[in-house]
C-alpha positions in Angstrom: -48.7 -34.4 50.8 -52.2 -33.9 50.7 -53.0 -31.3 54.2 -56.3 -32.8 55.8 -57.6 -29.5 56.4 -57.5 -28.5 53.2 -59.1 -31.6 52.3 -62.1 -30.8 54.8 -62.4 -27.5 53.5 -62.8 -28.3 49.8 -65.4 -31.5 51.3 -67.8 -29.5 52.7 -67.5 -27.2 49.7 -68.4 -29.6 47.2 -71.3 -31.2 49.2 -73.3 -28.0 48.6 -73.3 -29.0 45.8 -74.6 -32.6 45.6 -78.0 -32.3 48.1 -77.6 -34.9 51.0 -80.4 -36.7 52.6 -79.9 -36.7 56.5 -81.4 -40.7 56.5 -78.1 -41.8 54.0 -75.0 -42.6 55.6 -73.0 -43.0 52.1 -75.2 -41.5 49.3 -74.9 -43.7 46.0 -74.8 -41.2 42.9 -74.7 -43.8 40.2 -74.8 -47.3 39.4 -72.9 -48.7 36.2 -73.8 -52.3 36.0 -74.6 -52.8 39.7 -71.5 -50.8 40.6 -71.5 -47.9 42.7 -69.8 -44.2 42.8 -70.6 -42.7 45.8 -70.7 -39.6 47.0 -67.7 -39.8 49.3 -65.9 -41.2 45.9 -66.8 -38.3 43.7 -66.0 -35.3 45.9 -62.5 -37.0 46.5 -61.9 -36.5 42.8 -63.3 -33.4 43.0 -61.2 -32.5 45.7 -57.8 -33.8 43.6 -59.1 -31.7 40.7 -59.2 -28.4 42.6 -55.9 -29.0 44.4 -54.8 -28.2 40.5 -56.2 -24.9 41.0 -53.9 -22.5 42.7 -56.0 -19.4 42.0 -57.9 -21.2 44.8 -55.1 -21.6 47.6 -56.5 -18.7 49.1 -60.1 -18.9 48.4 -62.7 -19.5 50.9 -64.7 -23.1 50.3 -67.8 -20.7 50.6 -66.9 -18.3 48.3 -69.2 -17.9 45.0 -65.6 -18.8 43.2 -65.1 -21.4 44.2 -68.6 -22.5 43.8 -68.0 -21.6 40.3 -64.5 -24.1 40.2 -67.0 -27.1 41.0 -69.2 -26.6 39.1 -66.9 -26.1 36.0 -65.4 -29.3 36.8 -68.1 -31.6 37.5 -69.6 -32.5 34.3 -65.9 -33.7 32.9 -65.4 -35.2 36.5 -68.6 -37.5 36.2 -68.1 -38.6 32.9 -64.6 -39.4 33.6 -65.6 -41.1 36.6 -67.9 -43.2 34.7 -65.6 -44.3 32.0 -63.0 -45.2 34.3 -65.8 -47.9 36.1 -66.3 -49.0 32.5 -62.9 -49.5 31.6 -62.2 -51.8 34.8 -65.4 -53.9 34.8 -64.2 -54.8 31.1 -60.5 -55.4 32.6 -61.8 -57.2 35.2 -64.3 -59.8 32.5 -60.6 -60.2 30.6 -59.3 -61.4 34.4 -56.4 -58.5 34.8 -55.5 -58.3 38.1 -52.7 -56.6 40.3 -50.6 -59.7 41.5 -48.4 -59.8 44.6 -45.2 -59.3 43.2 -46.3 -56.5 41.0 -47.6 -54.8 44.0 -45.0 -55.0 45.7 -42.8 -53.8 42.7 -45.1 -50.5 42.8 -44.8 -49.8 45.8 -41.2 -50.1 46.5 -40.8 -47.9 43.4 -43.2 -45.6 45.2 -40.8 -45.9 48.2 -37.5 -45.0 46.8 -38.9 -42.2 44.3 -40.1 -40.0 47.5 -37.4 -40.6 49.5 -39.9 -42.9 52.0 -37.9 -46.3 52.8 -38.6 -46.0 56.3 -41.2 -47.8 56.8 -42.4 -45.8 59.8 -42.2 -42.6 57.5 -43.9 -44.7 54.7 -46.8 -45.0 56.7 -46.9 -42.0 58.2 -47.2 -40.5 54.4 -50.1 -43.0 53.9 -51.4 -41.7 56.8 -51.3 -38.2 55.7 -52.9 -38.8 52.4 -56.0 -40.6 54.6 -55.0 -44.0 52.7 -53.9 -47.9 54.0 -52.1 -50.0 52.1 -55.6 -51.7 51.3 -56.9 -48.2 49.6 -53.3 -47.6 47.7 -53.4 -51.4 46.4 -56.8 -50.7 44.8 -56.1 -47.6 43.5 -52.9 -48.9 41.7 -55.0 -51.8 40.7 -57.6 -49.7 39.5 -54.8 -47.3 37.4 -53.2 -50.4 35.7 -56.5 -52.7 34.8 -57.5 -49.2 32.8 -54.1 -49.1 31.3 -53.7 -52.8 30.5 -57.3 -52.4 28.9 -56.5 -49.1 26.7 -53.5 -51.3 25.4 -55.0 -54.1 24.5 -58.0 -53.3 22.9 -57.5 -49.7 21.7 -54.0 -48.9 21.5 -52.8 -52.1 19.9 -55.0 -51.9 17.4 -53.7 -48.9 15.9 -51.6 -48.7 12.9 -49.8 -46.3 11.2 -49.1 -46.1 7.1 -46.6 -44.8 5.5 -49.1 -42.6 3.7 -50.6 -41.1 6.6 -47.3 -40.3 8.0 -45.9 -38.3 5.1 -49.6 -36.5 4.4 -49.2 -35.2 8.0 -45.7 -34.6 7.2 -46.7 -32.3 4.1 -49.5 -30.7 6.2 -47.6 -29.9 9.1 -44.5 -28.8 8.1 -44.2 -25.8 10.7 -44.3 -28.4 13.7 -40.6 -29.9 12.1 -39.3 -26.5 12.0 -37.1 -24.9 14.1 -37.2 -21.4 14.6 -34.3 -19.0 13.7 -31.8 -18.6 17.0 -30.0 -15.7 17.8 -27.9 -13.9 20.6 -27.1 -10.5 21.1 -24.9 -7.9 22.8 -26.4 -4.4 23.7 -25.3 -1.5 25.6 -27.9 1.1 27.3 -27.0 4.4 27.5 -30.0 5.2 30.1 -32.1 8.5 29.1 -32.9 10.6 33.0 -36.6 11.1 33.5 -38.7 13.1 36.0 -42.3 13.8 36.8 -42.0 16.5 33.9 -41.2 14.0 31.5 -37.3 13.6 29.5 -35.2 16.7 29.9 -34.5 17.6 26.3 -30.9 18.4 27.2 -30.6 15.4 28.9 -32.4 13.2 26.1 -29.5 14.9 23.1 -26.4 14.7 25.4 -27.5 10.9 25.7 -27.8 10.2 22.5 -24.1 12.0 21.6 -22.6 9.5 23.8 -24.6 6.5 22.3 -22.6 7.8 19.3 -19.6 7.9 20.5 -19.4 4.6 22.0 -20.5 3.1 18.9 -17.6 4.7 17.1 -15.7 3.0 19.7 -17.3 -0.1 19.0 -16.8 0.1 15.5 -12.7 1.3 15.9 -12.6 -2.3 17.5 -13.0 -1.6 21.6 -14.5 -5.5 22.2 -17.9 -5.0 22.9 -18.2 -7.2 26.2 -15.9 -4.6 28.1 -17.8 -1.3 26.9 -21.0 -3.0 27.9 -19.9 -3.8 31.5 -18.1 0.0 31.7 -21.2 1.9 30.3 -24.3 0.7 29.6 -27.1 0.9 32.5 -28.7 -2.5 31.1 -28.5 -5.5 33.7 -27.3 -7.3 30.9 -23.8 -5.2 31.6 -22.6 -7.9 34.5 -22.7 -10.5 31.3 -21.1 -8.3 29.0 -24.3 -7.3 27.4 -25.1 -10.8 26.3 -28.6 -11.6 25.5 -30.5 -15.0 24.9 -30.3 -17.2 23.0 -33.6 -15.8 21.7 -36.0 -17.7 18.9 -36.3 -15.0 16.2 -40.1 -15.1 16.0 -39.9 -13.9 20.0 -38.8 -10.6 18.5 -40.7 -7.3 17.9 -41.2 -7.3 14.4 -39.2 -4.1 13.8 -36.3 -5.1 15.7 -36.7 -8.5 13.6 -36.9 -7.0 10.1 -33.8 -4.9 11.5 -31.6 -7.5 12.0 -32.6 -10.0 9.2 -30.2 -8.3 6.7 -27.1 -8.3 9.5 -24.1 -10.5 9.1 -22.8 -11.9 12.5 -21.1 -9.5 14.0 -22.5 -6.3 12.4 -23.4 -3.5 14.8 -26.7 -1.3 14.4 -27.4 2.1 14.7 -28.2 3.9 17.8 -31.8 2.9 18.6 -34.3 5.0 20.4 -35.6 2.8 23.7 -38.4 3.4 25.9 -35.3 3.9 28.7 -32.8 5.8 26.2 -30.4 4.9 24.0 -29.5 1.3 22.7 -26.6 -0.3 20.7 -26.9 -3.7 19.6 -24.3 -6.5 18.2 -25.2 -9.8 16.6 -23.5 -11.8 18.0 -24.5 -15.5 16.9 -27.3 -16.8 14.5 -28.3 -20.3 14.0 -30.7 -20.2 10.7 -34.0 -22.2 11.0 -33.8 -25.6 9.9 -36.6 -28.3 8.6 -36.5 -31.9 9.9 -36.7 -34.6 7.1 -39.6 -36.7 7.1 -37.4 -39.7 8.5 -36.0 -37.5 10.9 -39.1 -36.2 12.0 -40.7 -39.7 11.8 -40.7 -40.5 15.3 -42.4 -37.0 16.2 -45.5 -38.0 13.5 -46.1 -41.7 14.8 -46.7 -40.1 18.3 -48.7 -37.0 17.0 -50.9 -39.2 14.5 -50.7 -42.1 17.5 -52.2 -39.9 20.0 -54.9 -37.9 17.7 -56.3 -41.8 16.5 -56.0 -42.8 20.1 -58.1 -40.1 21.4 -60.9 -41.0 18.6 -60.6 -45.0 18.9 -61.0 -44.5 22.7 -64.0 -42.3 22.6 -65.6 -44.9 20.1 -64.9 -48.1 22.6 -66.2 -46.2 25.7 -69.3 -45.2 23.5 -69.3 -49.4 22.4 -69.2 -49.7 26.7 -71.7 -47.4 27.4 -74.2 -48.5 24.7 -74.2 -52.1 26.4 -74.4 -50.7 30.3 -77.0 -49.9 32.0 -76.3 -46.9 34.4 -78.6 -45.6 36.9 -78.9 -42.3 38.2 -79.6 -41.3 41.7 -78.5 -37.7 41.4 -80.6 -35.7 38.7 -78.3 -32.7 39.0 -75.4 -34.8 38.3 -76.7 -37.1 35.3 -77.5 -33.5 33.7 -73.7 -32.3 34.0 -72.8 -36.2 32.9 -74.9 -35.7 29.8 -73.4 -32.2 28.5 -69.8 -33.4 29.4 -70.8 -36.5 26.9 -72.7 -33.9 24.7 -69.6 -31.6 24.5 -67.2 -34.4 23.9 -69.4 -36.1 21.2 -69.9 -32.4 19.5 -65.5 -32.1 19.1 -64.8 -35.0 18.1 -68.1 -34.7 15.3 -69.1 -38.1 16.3 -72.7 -38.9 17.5 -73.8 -40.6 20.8 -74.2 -44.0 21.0 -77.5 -44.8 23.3 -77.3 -46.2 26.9 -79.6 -48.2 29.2 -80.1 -45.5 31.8 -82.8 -44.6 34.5 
């Protein structure tokens, strides 16, 4: 639940940043169409946003870093902001609404997912959050007009060829492939140290009884019961066991040294930062390549998403060119514009103009 004094905190942090005029009650930032974002709006998402900051948890709302943390999140915030009020006046001209039942629906879903069927704890978590059942219906309303828009006239209208699917299939052949997976055994046969460094003495008789427990090993002494009787590893309480481990998580050395081993084959004694080191393969599952049918799930979603991301930016641009916003924040439209200006310069696509003052 969201504490109210943090929420206090983080308010008066972010109004720094937007000036207030003492003669406002509710500032009005910007107007899409007639419609409003106001001030008390805005730092609410800002405040959401920098709940998913928890380099911040300890930070002081006055602090120059946190300063920072608003600003850095503004611009994208804004233009977010905007597209959203885009998204549901367009929703709300195609008459989607959230109807009685559905609400209901929601919210007893809501209910039973955070363990709040009693209603006096139901509204108690309301309550805590600083919303009534009036503010949660037109949020959910809000969240599912945007949705039921973004399916119907973007994601509905994308298709996917056979074509497509297998050149992104040739291209990205990695993503279908799984890694090499191995486990291993190893016993430790710990090297003293002191201020002065490793005792030469020390270091050799180490080593001679690495040795000797690999001869051990190899006469056929199971390897789990030496581990747990000598090695100074914490892997000893599991018999030595490591992993499973993807192979290209390994030191490249250590990788190269076992790519030639058969399952079950023992190295040398190895020299370790902490001493000595003995390892066993102990299982390897070699990597394998999806098919392109198998793996055609995977692409639809991966090609679905990357045309998705495009075909929305182009229909919010379509939006924007026919709205006319209106700024009453300067310092806000200017982070607005370079979010748009950022977006516009990733995805190589140009700007569609605006009716804006």
């Amino acid at each position: 639940m969201l504490k109210q004094l943090v929420v206090a905190a983080s308010v008066a942090a972010v109004s720094a940043w937007i000036p207030l005029h003492a003669e406002v009650v509710e500032q009005v930032l910007v107007k899409v169409n007639g419609e409003i974002i106001t001030k008390t709006e805005f730092e609410t998402r800002q405040v959401q946003a920098l709940q998913n900051r928890p380099e911040l948890a300890k930070t002081s709302a006055a602090s120059l870093e946190f300063q920072r943390a608003v600003a850095q999140i503004t611009p994208d915030l804004i233009l977010n902001a905007v597209d959203e009020l885009l998204l549901i006046q367009r929703g709300r001209e195609s008459g989607y609404t959230l109807g009685d039942q559905q609400f209901a629906t929601i919210v007893e879903g809501i209910r039973k997912s955070n363990n709040l069927e009693d209603e006096a704890r139901f509204k108690e978590a309301l309550k805590q959050e600083g919303l009534t059942m009036d503010d949660l219906r037109r949020n959910l309303e809000r969240t599912m007009i945007v949705q039921q828009v973004t399916r119907v006239e973007i994601m509905d209208k994308i298709s996917i060829n056979d074509e497509e699917a297998r050149a992104y299939y040739d291209q990205h052949r990695n993503e279908f492939t799984s890694p090499t997976e191995i486990t291993l055994r190893e016993i430790l046969i710990e090297v003293p140290t002191s201020d002065r460094g490793v005792n030469v003495a020390e270091d050799d008789a180490a080593r001679d009884r690495a040795e000797e427990v690999r001869k051990r090993l190899l006469a056929g002494e199971p390897f789990p019961r030496l581990a747990g009787e000598v090695s100074a590893a914490s892997s000893k309480a599991n018999g030595g066991l490591i992993g499973p481990i993807h192979s290209d998580e390994l030191a490249p050395q250590l990788r190269d040294l076992l790519q030639p081993m058969q399952v079950g084959d023992i190295t040398g004694v190895l020299r370790t930062q902490r001493g000595y080191q003995i390892l066993k393969l102990e299982t390897r599952t070699d990597s394998k390549v999806k098919t392109f049918e198998e793996a055609r799930g995977d692409i639809a979603n991966r090609i679905g998403d990357q045309k998705l991301r495009g075909e929305r930016e182009k229909y919010l641009d379509r939006l924007r060119e026919q709205a006319t916003i209106t700024w009453r924040n300067t310092e806000l439209q200017k982070a607005y514009e370079t979010a748009l200006a950022r977006r516009h310069e990733a995805s190589g696509s140009k700007p569609q103009a605006s009716t804006t003052n």
